[in-house]
Structures are given as structure tokens and as C-alpha cells.
PARO-224898 format. One line per 4 residues: number of its first residue (from 1); their letters; for each residue z, y, x of C-alpha. Coordinates in Angstrom, 3 decimals. Layout:
BEGIN
NUM) A) Z/Y/X ~ ... .
# end
This chain:
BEGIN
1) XXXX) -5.899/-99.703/-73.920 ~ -8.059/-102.642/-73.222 ~ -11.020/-101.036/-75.193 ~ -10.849/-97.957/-73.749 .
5) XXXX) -11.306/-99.866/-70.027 ~ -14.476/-101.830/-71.688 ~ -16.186/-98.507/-73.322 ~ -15.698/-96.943/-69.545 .
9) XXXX) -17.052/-100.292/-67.931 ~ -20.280/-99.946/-70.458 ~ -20.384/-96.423/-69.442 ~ -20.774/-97.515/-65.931 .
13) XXXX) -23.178/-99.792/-66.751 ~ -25.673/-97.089/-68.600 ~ -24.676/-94.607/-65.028 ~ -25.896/-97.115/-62.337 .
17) XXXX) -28.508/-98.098/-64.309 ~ -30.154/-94.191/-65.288 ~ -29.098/-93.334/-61.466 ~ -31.042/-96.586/-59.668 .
21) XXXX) -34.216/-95.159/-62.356 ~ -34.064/-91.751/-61.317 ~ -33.331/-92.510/-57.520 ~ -36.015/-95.302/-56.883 .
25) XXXX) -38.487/-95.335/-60.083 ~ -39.026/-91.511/-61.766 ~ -40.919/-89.787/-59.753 ~ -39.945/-86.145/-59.809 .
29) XXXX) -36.547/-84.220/-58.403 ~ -33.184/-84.821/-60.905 ~ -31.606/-81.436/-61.118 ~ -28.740/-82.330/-63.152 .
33) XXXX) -25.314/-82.486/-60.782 ~ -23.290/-84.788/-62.097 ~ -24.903/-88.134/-60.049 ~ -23.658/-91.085/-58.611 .
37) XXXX) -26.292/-91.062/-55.593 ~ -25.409/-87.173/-54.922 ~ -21.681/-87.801/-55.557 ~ -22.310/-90.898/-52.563 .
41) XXXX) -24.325/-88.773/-49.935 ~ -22.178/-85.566/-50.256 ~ -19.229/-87.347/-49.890 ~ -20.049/-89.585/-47.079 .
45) XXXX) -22.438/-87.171/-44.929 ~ -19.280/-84.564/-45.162 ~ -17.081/-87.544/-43.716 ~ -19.833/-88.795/-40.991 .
49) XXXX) -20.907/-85.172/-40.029 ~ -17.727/-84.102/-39.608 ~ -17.411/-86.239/-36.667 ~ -20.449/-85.403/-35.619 .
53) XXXX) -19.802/-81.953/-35.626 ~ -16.923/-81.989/-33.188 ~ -19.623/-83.905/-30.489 ~ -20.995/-82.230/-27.384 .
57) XXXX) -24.743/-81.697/-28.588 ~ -26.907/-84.218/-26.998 ~ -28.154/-87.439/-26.523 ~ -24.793/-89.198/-27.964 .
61) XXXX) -24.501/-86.872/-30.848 ~ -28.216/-87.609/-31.953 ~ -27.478/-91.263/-31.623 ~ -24.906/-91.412/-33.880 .
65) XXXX) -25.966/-89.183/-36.348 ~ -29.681/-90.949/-36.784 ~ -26.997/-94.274/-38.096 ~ -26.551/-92.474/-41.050 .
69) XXXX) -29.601/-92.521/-42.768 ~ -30.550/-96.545/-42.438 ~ -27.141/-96.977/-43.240 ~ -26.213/-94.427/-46.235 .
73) XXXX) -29.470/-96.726/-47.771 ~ -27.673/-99.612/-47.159 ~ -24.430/-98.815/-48.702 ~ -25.644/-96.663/-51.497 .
77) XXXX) -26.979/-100.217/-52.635 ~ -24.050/-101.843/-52.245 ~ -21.906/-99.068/-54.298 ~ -24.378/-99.818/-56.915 .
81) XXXX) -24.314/-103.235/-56.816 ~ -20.196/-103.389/-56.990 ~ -20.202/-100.778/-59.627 ~ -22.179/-102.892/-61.884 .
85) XXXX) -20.278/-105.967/-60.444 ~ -16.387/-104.167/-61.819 ~ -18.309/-102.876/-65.250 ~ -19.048/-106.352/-66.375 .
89) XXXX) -15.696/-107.343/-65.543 ~ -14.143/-104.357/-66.799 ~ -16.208/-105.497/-70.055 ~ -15.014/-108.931/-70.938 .
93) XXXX) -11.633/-108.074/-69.763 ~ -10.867/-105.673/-72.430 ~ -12.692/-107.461/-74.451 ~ -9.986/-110.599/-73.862 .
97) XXXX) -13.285/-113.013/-73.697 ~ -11.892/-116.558/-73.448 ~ -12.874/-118.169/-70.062 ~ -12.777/-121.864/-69.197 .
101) XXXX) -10.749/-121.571/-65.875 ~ -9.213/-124.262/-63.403 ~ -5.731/-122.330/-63.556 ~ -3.977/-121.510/-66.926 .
105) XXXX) -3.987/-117.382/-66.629 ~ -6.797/-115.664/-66.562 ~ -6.357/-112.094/-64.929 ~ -8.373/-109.479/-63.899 .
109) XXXX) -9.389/-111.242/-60.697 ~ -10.491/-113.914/-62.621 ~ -13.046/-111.939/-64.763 ~ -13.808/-109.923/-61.178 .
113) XXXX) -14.346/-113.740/-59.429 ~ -16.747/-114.776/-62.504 ~ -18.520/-111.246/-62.460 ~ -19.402/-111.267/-58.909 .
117) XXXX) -20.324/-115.248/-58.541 ~ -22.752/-114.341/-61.731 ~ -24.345/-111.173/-60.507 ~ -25.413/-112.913/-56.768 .
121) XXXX) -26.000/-115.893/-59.192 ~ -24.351/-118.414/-57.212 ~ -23.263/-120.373/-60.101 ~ -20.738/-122.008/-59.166 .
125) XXXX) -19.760/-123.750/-62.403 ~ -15.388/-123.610/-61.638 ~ -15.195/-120.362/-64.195 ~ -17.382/-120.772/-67.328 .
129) XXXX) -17.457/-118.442/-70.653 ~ -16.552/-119.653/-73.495 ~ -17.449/-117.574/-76.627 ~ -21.095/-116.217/-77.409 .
133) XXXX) -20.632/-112.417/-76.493 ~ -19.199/-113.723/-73.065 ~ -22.245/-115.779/-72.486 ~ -24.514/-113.024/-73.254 .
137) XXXX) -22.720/-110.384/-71.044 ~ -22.849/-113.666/-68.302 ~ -26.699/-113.324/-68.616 ~ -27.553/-110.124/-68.981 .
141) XXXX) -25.413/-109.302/-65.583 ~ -27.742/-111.884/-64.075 ~ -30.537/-110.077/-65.138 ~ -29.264/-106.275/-63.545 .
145) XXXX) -29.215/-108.745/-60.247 ~ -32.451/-109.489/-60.031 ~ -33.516/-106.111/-61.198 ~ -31.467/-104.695/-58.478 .
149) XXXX) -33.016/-107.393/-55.905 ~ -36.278/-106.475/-56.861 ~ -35.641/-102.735/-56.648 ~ -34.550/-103.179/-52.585 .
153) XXXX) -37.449/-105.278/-52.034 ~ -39.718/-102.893/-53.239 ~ -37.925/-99.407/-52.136 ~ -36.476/-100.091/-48.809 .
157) XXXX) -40.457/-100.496/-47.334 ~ -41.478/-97.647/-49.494 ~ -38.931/-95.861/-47.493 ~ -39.950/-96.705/-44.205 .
161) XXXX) -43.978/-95.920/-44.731 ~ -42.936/-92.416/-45.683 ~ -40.726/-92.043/-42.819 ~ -44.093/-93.451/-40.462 .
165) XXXX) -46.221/-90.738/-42.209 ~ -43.875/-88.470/-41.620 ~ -43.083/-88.960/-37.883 ~ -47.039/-89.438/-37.091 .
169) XXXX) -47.700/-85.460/-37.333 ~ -44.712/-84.512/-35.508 ~ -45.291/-86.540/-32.740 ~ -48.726/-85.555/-32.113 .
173) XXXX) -47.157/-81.838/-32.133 ~ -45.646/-82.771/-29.030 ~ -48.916/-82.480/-26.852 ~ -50.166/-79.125/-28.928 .
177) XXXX) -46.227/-77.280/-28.944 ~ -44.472/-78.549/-26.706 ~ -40.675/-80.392/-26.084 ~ -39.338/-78.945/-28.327 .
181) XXXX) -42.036/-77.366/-29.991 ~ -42.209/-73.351/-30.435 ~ -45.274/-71.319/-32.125 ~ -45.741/-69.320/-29.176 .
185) XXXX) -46.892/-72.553/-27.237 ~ -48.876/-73.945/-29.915 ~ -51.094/-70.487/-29.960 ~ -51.705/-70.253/-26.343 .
189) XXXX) -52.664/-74.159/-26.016 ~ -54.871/-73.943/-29.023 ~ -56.170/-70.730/-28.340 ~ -57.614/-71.508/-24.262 .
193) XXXX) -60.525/-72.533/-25.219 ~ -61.065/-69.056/-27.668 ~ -61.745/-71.422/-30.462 ~ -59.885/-70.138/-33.727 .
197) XXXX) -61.664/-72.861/-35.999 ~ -59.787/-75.892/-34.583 ~ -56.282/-73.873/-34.666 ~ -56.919/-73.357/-38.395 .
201) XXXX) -58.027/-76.644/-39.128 ~ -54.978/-77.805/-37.463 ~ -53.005/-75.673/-39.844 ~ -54.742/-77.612/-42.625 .
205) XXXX) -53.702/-81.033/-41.415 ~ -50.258/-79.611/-41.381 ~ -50.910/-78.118/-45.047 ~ -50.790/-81.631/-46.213 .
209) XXXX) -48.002/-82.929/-44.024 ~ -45.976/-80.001/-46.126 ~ -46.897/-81.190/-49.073 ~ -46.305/-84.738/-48.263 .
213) XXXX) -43.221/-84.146/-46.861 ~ -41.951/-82.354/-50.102 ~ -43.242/-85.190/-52.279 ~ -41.357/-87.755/-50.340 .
217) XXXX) -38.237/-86.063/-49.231 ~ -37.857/-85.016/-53.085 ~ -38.499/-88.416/-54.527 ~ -36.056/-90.132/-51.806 .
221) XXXX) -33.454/-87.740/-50.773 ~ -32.412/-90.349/-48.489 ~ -35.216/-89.309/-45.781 ~ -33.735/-86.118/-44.751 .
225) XXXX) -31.428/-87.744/-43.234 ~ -33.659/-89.735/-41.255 ~ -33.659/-88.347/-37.484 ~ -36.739/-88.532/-35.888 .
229) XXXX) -37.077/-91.056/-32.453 ~ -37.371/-88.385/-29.888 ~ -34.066/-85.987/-29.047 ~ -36.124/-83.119/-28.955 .
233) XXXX) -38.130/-83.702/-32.084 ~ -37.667/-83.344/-36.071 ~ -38.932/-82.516/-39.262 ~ -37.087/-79.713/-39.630 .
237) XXXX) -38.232/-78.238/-36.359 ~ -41.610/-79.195/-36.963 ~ -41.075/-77.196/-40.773 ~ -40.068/-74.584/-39.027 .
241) XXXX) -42.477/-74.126/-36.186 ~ -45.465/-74.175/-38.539 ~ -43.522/-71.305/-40.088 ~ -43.236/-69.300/-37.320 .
245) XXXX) -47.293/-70.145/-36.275 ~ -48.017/-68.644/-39.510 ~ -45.448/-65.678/-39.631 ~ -47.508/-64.322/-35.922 .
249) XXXX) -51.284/-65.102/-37.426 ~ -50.111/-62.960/-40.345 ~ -48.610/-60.203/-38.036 ~ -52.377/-60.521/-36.706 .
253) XXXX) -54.510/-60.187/-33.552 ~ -57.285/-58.619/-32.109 ~ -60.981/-61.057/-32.740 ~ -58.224/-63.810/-34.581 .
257) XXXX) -59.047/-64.076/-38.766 ~ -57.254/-66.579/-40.322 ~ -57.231/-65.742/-43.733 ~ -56.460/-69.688/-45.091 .
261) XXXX) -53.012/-69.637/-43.503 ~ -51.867/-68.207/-46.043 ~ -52.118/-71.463/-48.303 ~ -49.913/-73.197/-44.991 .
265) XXXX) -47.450/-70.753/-45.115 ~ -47.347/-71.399/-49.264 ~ -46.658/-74.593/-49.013 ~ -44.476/-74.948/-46.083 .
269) XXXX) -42.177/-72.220/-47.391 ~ -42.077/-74.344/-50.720 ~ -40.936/-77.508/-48.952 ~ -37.740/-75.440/-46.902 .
273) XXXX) -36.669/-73.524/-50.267 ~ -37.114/-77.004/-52.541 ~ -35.244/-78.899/-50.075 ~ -32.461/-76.408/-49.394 .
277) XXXX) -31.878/-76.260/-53.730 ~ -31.547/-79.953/-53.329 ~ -28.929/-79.939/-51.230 ~ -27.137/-77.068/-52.406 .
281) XXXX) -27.112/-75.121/-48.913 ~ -27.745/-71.219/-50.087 ~ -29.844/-69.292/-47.551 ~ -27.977/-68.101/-44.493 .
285) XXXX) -28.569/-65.984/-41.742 ~ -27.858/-67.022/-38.095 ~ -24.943/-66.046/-36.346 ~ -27.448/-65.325/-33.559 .
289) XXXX) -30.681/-64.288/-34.310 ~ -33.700/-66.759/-33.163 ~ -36.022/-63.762/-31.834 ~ -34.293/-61.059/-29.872 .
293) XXXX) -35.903/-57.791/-28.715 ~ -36.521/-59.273/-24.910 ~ -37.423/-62.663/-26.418 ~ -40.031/-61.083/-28.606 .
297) XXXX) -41.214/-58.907/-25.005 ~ -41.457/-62.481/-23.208 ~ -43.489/-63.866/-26.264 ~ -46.059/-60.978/-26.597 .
301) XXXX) -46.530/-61.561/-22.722 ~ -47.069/-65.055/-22.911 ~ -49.717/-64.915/-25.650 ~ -50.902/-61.848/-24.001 .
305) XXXX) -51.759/-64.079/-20.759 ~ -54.085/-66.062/-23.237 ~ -55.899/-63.203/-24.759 ~ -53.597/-63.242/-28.032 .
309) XXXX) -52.780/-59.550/-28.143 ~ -51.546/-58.021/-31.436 ~ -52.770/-55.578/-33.617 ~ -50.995/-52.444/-34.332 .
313) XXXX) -48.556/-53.670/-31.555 ~ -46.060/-50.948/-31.893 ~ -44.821/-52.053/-35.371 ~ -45.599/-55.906/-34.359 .
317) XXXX) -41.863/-56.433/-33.973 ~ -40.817/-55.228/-37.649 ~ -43.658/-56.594/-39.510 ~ -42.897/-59.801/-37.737 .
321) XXXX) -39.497/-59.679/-38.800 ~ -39.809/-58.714/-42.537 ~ -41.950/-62.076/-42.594 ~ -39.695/-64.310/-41.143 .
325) XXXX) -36.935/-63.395/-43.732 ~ -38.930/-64.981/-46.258 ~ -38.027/-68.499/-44.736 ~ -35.544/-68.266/-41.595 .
329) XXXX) -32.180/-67.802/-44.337 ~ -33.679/-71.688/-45.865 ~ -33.907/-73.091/-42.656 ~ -31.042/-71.394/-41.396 .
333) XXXX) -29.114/-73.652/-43.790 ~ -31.027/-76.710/-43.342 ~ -29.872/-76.799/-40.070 ~ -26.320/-76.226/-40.678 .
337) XXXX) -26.262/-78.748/-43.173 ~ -28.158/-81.298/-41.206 ~ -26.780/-81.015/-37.998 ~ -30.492/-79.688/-36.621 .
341) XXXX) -31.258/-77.304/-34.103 ~ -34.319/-74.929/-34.864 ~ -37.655/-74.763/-32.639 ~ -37.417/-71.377/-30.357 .
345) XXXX) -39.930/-69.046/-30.174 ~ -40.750/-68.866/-26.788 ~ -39.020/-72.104/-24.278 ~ -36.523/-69.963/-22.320 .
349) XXXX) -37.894/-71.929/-19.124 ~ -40.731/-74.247/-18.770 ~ -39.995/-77.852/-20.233 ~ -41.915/-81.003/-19.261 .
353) XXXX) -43.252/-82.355/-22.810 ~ -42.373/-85.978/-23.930 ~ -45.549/-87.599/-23.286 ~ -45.228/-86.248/-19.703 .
357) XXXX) -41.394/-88.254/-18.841 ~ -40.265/-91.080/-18.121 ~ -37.655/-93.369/-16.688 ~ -40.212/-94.021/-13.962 .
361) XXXX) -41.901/-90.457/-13.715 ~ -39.319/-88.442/-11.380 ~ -39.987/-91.036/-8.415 ~ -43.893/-92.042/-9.237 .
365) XXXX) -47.759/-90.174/-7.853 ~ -47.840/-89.678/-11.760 ~ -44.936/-87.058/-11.948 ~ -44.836/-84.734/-14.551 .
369) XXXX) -46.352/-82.115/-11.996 ~ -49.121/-83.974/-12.129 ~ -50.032/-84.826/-15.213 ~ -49.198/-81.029/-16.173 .
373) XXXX) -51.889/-79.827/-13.077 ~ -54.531/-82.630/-14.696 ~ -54.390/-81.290/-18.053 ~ -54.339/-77.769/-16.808 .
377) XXXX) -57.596/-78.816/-14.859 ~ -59.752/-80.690/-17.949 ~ -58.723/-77.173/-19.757 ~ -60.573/-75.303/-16.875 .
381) XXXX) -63.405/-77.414/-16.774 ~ -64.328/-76.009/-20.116 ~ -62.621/-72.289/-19.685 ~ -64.427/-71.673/-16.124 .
385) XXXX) -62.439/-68.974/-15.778 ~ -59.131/-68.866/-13.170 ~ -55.937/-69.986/-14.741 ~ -52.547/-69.314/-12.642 .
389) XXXX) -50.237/-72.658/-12.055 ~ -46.504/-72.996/-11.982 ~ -44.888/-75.750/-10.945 ~ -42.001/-77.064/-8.964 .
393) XXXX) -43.312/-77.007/-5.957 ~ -46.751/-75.760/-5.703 ~ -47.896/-72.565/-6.897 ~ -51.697/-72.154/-6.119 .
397) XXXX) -54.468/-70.353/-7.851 ~ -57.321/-72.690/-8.455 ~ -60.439/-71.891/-10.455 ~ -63.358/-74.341/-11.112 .
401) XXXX) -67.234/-73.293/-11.188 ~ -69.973/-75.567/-12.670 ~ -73.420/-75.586/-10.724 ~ -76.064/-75.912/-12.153 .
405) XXXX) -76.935/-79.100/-11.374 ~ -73.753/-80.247/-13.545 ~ -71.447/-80.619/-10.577 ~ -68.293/-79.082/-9.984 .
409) XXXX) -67.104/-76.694/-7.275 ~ -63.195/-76.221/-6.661 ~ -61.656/-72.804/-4.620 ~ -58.164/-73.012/-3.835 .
413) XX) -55.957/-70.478/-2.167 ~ -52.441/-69.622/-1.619 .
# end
């Protein structure tokens, strides 16, 4: 009996160490199930989402879920550290390994006491082995500690730099999308100054974060649990939004070419189906679709506003549709998995963006009004052409001429 317990503590030993490798050191995506790491994070996110999942959506639900990822790093460390810690134990136990001890029996705890105090190396000196196999099995636990100290030292910041790369792109979407961010909004601010070239090399920028995002959230699974610092913000949504961008520049409009997106919508598509095989979430379709008839009637009229008008609008709806269920069923699960909502199409009302709030905002001459009218106004300085306001409690039509001696000349009426 006591060699079967030390061939299953050596097995141990051989797990933790092939599933620190794989997790932290190789490079590519592990397909093979059985796993300590996945074992750990489907267990535990099943236990913390759960609670998570009877939460009102919001600020307090967001808060509690973004302690998972910092700490799932944490303890998946630990698990491997007291794994290794009960294998060596496990070991000279079975093996009956003499032990110079204070007390007369040596028991399990014993070994476990002598196991632990070597792998911290603290030591102590009060339990001491005794034979040669003992002493070597004393060292070469030793040895797994340091390895495993010097495998947190170097992954925890490799983490963290990913997860700052990461973030960087999604929050300058903010400004360029919208809170939360939708495609519609990112066409009509990109497109007010009729300048296609910087929307598409836009899209490029966000060709790489794709890719980069794959890379990283392959290599440490860990990340996609990461919530991003703003409520209204994520990687999923920001996935997802580049999606839909792509899915209406395919549909197509009149004077718009944009015949690179196609390599954006490669790669993005590639990062939602990789990510969803990781996780074992098959693709699922909404209980509610994201893009109703009269949501897709409010979208065409927003772009419209802009000068975004479709081409061959009376199939628009159906070609657009036939395109997004090449990605909407991965995402679809994502989010059900993660606990994420998805970007809308078109905001169902108009939303003050992040960089626009504050604490101090509501009550200050720099409300979010006002910053929304300033922007509005650089935008017409190099439109000169009328743009329509909304806001909460002025609604004027202003237009701005240049003269031409370089100065500017503002109209307003009611």
C-alpha cells in the first residue's frame, strides 16, 4: 500500500512539473484535457461565477468578478506549490525513509512538516533525514522551490505587460466608439471628415491588437479573465465591435473601398473561434438577437446622417446578417461564459463617453455638454459644413465658415 501512495506522489511530481512548463514556459496552446491548470480554472470560475451570476448587473457585479483573475493567479500557484509540497511527502512516506525527529513516531505529519519546511527552505534543523535517498529527495524538493520562485518572479510581470498592451487599444476606442463602444459610432466619427484612409488604417492598428491578443490570451489563459478598468469597457466588446465595423464595410457603401478589411476581419474572427475552443464554450446563438429589424432602420439612419449610405440597400439587411453568423455564435458564448455583455450596434440613447465623466463633471463649466459641443465644434472647423446638436438642454444649429483671411465666422439660430 505504501508504494502505491509513493508511485502516485512521483506521479504528481512529473504533473505539476509538465503543467507549470506548458502553462508559463511552452509557448503555444495545450490541447490535451486532462490538466491540472484547466481542472483549477473550470472548477473555481464555475464556483466564483456562479455567484456572480445571481448579481444585479452593474457596478458591484463587475467589481467582484475582476477579483478573480489576480487572484485565480495567485492560488493556481499555491495549488502547485502544495501539490509538490504532499508528493514529496507522499514519497518518503511510503518509502518508510528513516527521519531523525525530536518525538519517537514519525507519521505522516511528520514527513508533511519536513516537506514543507524544505520546499520554503527554512531549514529549520528539528527534523533531519537520515538515509541517502531521503537526503536526495530533501534536495531535489529544494530545488522545484526555487524553480517555482523563479517561475512567479518572472511570469507574474509577464502577465501584467500583456494585460497593459492589451487595455491601451481599448481604451483609446473609447474616444473613436463610444461608452460602450458600437460599430455604428465608430463609422460616423471616423467617417466626418470623408476620410476612408485613416478608418482603414485604424483597422490595421486593430489587426495587430487581434493578433496580439490571441498570442497572449493563448499562451496565458489566465488573461481572459482579466476585466478591463472601466465598467463599460472589455476585450471582448472591443473583439466584437471590430467585428461588427468589418461585417458593415463588407455589406459596403457608396464612394467607401476597403478592400484590406478583409485581413481584420481574418484575424479577429480567428482570435473569438481560438478562444471559444479553449474554453470549451460551443457557438451559441442569443436568446435575443443583437440587431433587430428597427435597430438595423435606426443604424442605416444614423450612418445615413454622415453620408454612409449602403449599396444595394434593399438586401443590406440579409447580407449583413449572413456575415455576422460567421462570428456572433463565438462571441455569443464568450459572453456567457465570461460573464460579458456584447457592444450594441447602435447606443439605444445617447451616452456620455468615459473621457467625458466624472465625479466632478455633473456640477462643473466643463460638463459633459460641453466637452461634447467642443469636440463637435473642432470637427466643424474642418467639415465647414452645418452639423445638427443634441444635447440636454440646448438644441441649436450652428455652422462655422472660414474667411479668407483664416478667421472664423459662427451663425447660430434656434
Amino acid at each position: 500500500m505504501k508504494i502505491l501512495v509513493a508511485i502516485v506522489g512521483v506521479i504528481l511530481i512529473f504533473v505539476v512539473i509538465q503543467d507549470s512548463f506548458e502553462s508559463i514556459v511552452l509557448p503555444r496552446r495545450v490541447s490535451r484535457r486532462f490538466r491540472l491548470s484547466r481542472m483549477f480554472y473550470t472548477s473555481t470560475w464555475m464556483l466564483w461565477s456562479s455567484i456572480g451570476r445571481k448579481m444585479r448587473s452593474g457596478n458591484r457585479r463587475e467589481f467582484y468578478l475582476s477579483y478573480y483573475g489576480p487572484l485565480s493567479l495567485i492560488l493556481m500557484l499555491v495549488v502547485w506549490a502544495l501539490v509538490i509540497v504532499l508528493s514529496f511527502a507522499l514519497i518518503q512516506w511510503g518509502l518508510s525513509l528513516p527521519l531523525n525527529v525530536p518525538e519517537k513516531n514519525v507519521t505522516i505529519g511528520t514527513y508533511l512538516y519536513m516537506s514543507g519546511t524544505t520546499f520554503v527552505t527554512l531549514g529549520l534543523g528539528d527534523v533531519t533525514p537520515m538515509s541517502g535517498l531521503a537526503r536526495f529527495l530533501v534536495f531535489a524538493e529544494a530545488g522545484f522551490g526555487f524553480f517555482l520562485l523563479a517561475l512567479i518572479i518572472g511570469y507574474i510581470p509577464v502577465i501584467y505587460q500583456a494585460f497593459s498592451r492589451r487595455e491601451i487599444n481599448i481604451s483609446l476606442l473609447d474616444a473613436r466608439a463610444g461608452s460602450p463602444s458600437s460599430a455604428t459610432e465608430l463609422l460616423r466619427r471616423s467617417y466626418r471628415d470623408r476620410k476612408i484612409d485613416e478608418l482603414v488604417q485604424f483597422m490595421r492598428e486593430w489587426e495587430r491588437w487581434c493578433a496580439e491578443l490571441l498570442e497572449s490570451h493563448l499562451s496565458y489563459p489566465v488573461l481572459t479573465y482579466y476585466r478591463s478598468q472601466h465598467e463599460r469597457q472589455s476585450w471582448l466588446s472591443a473583439l466584437t465591435t471590430i467585428l461588427d465595423t468589418c461585417a458593415l464595410l463588407f455589406v459596403g457603401f457608396e464612394d467607401v473601398s476597403a478592400p484590406t478589411i478583409r485581413l481584420t476581419f481574418a484575424i479577429a474572427r480567428h482570435a473569438a473561434v481560438d478562444l471559444a475552443q479553449v474554453y470549451g464554450t460551443p457557438p451559441m446563438k442569443p436568446k435575443l438577437g443583437r440587431l433587430t429589424t428597427t435597430e438595423f432602420a435606426r443604424m442605416r439612419d444614423a450612418l445615413a446622417e454622415v453620408g454612409l449610405v449602403f449599396r444595394q440597400e434593399e438586401d443590406a439587411e440579409q447580407r449583413l446578417y449572413d456575415i455576422r453568423r460567421m462570428y456572433e455564435p463565438f462571441v455569443n458564448a464568450l459572453a456567457q461564459h465570461l460573464l460579458l455583455n456584447l457592444p450594441p450596434w447602435i447606443p439605444e440613447t445617447k451616452t456620455v463617453d468615459d473621457w467625458q465623466t466624472s465625479a466632478w463633471d455633473h456640477f462643473a463649466e466643463w460638463s459633459p455638454e460641453k466637452l461634447d459641443e467642443i469636440t463637435h465644434i473642432i470637427v466643424d472647423h474642418r467639415k465647414k459644413i452645418p452639423v445638427r446638436h443634441s444635447h440636454a438642454h440646448t438644441h441649436n444649429l450652428e455652422t462655422v465658415e472660414h474667411s479668407s483671411d483664416g478667421g472664423e465666422q459662427k451663425a447660430s439660430s434656434g
